[in-house]
C-alpha positions in Angstrom: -19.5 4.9 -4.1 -19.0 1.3 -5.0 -16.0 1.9 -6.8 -14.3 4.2 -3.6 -15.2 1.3 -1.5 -13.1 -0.6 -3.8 -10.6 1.7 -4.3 -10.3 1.6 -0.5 -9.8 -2.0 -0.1 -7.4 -2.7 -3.2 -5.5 0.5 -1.8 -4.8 -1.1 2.1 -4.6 -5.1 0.9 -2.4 -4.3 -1.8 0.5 -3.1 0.7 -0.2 -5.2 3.4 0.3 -8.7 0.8 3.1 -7.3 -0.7 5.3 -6.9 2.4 3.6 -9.4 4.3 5.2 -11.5 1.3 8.6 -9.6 1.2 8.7 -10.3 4.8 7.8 -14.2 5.2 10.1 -14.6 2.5 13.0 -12.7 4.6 12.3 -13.7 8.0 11.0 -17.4 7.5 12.4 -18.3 4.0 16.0 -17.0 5.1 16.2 -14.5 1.8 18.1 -11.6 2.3 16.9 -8.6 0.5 18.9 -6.7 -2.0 19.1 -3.0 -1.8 16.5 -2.3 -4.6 14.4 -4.5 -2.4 14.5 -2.2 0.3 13.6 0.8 -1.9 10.8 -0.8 -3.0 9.0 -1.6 0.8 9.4 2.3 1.0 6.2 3.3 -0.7 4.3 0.5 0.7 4.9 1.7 3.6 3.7 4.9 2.8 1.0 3.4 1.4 -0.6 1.4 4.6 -1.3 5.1 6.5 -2.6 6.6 3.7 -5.2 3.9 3.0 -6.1 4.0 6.7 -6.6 7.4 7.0 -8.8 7.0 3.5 -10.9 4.4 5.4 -11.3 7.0 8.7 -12.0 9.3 6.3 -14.6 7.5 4.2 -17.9 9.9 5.6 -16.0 12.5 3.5 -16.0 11.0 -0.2 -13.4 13.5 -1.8 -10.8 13.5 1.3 -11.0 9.7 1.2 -10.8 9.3 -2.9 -7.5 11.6 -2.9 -5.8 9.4 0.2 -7.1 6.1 -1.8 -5.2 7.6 -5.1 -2.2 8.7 -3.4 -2.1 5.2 -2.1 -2.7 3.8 -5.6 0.1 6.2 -6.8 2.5 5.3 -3.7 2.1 1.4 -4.7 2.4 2.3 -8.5 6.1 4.0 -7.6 6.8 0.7 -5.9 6.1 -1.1 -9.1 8.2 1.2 -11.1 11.6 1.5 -8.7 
């Protein structure tokens, strides 16, 4: 259980530091983002729900492990683009 519970966490902070990054560096460094920069926020932002909904669903350990790994899975396609 320990290891959902971190699967959870890494699964909803991951996404939230990532654009909170992209975004402080657009909106208060002045960087523009390039066009692969936008495709990349795409699965984070896909990501955010999913790990929410894993956390609502965390009384129901398998519902909640497959939202955490499709999380996981939406952040790994960001790394990859």
């Amino acid at each position: 259980m320990k290891s959902l519970s971190l699967a959870r966490a890494l699964a909803l902070l991951v996404p939230v530091l990532m654009l909170g990054g992209a975004y402080g560096f657009q909106y208060l460094g002045g960087l523009h983002p390039c066009e692969m920069c936008w495709w990349q926020r795409y699965p984070h932002m896909v990501a955010i729900p999913l790990a929410l909904i894993a956390y609502a669903t965390r009384g129901r350990a398998c519902v909640s492990a497959l939202l955490a790994g499709l999380a996981g899975l939406a952040v790994g396609i960001s790394g990859l683009i």
